[in-house]
N, C-alpha and C positions, 0 to 999 in steps of 0.2 A: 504494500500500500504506500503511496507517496505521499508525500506531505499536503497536495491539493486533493486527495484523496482520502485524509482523516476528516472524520464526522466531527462535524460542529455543534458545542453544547445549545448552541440557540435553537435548532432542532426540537432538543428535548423542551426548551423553555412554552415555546410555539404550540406544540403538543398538548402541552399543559393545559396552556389558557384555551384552547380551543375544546377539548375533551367535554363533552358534555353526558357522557356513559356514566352507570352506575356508579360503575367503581373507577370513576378518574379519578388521577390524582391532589388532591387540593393544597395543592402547596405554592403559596404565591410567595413568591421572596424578592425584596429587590435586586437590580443590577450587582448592586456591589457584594449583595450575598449568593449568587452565581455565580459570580468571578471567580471568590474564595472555596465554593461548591466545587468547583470546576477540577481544581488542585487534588479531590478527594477521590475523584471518581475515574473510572478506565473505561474508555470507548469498547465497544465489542459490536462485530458484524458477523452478519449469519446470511446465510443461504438459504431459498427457499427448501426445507424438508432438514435442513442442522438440528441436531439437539442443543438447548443452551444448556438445560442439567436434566436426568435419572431419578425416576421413584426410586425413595431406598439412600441414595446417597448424602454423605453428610457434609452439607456446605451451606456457610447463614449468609452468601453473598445476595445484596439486594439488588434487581434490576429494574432500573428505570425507561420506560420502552419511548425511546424517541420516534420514531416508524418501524412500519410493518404492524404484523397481527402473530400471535404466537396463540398454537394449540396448545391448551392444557386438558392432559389425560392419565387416566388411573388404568397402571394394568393388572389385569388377577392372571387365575391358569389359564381361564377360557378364553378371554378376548379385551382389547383395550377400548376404552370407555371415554369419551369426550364428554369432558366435565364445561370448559368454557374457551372461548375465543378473548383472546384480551390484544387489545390494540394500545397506537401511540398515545401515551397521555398518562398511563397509566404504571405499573406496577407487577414484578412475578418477584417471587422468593423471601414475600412477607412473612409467611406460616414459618419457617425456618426459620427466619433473621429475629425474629421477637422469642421463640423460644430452643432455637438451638438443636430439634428434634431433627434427624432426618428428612430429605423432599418428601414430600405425601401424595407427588402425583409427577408426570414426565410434562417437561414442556418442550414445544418443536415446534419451527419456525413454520409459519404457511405462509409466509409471505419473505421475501427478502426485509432484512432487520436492522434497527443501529440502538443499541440499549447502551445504558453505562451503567456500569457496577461500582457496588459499593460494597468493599470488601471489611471483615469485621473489624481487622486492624485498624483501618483506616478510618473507621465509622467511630472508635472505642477512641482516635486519636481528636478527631475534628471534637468529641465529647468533652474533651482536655481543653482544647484551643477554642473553641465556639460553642461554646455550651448552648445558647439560645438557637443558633441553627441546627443543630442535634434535634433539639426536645423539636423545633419545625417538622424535621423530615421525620421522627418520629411519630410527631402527631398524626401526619399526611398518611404515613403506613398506615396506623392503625386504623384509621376511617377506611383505610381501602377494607382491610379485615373484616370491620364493624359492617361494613355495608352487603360485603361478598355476604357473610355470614345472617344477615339478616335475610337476602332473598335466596330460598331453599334453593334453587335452580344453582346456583353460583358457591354454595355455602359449600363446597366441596373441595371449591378450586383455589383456596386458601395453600399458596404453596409454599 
């Protein structure tokens, strides 16, 4: 990837304000606390049909979906199950990041993707340095949670 080829955090900001979906994310923060967001977070691009993470596996990184749409699905013995479609604006790898459990479902891109992650390290360090933006994007998680978890449809796909 070249340097006119990394994904730009204003993407994700765009995303944001525009989401009007259940579970988008409500996290409005100023310019200058994206800037400092910016420093936190790791671009990642996906292909349509990439896994970004595995039911089963243990990882609290949080992703923030700048575009695209990602499947999330549960698999048992018999067959995998399509829990929910979650698009730009929005949020995967809540259900983890808040309690450290295991992924509870597989998510896979269906669409070409640009998320940025937020790794615990780095999440547990910006907690140090920024405390008020912390408790922000903490907040913002949790409403995605609270929301998913409120409509049965969606309460599943807390991942």
């Amino acid at each position: 990837m070249s340097a006119n080829d990394t994904p730009k955090l204003q993407s994700l900001v765009d995303a944001i304000a525009v989401n009007k979906a259940k579970d988008g994310l409500p996290l409005n923060l100023a310019s200058a606390q994206w800037e400092l967001l910016a420093n936190y977070l790791l671009p990642v691009t996906l292909a349509q049909g990439d896994v970004l993470f595995r039911q089963g596996v243990s990882d609290r990184t949080l992703y923030f979906v700048a575009s695209g749409s990602l499947s999330v699905h549960f698999e048992d013995a018999d067959k995998r199950i399509r829990l929910a479609i979650v698009g730009a604006g929005s949020v995967v790898g809540e259900g983890s990041f808040f309690t450290g459990l295991p992924r509870s479902a597989t998510v896979q891109a269906g669409s070409a993707c640009v998320l940025w992650g937020l790794l615990p390290m780095r999440f547990t360090e910006l907690t140090h340095r920024k405390p008020e933006l912390a408790l922000s994007i903490s907040m913002a998680a949790g409403a995605v949670v609270a929301k998913r978890l409120l409509h049965s449809r969606n309460r599943a796909a807390v991942t």
